[in-house]
C-alpha positions in Angstrom: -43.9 33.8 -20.2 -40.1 35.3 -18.9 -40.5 37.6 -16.3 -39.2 41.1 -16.8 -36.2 42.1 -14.8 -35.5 45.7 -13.4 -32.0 46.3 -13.9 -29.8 48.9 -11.4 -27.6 51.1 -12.8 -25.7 53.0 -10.1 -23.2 56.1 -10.9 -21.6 58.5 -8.4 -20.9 62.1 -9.8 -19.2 64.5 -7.6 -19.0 68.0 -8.0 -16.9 69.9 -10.2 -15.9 66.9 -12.5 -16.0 67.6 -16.2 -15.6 66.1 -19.5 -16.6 67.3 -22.5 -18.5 70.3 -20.9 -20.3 67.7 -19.0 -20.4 66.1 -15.4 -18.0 62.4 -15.3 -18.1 59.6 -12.9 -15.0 59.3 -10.9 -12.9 62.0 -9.7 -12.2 63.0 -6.1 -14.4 64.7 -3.2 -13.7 68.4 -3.0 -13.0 69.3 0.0 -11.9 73.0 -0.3 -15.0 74.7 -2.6 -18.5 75.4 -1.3 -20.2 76.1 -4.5 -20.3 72.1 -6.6 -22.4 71.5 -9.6 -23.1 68.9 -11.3 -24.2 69.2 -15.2 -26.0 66.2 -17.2 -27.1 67.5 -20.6 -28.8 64.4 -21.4 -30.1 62.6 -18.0 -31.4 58.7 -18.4 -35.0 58.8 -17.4 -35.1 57.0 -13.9 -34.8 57.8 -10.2 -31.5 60.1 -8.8 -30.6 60.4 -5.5 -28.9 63.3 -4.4 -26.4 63.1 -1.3 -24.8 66.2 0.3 -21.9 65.4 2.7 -20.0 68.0 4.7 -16.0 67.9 5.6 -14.4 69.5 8.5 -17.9 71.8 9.8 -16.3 72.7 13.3 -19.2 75.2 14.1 -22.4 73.2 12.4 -24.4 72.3 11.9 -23.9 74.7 8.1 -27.0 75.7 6.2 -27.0 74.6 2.7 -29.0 74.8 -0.8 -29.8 72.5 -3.2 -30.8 73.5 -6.8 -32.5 71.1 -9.6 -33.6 72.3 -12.8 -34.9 69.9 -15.4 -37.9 67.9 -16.0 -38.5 67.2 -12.3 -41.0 66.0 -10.2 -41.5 64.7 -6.4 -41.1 66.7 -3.7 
């Protein structure tokens, strides 16, 4: 009997980067805006990661927020 494989799919979205009306992989960081969103109308079912990163924080550490709305569960 072939054993079933679990395949990784891995894409990076950053903020602010559209097509469409909806979030693209690619793009560049942006390094000047402290409001980002991402928008995926239509999510794959699976496992995201989110990662915040900061640029140029002189007098941190800076207080964030993070916002997910969806069919969500964990923590």
């Amino acid at each position: 009997m072939p054993r079933s494989r679990k395949v990784w799919s891995v894409s990076v979205w950053r903020g602010n980067v559209f097509s469409g009306g909806n979030s693209t992989t690619g793009g560049t960081a942006d390094r000047k805006n402290t409001l980002e969103q991402v928008l995926l109308a239509t999510p794959a079912a699976g496992t995201y990661t989110v990662t915040v990163r900061s640029f140029n924080v002189p007098n941190g550490p800076q207080p964030f927020s993070l916002v997910v709305t969806g069919n969500v569960t964990g923590p």
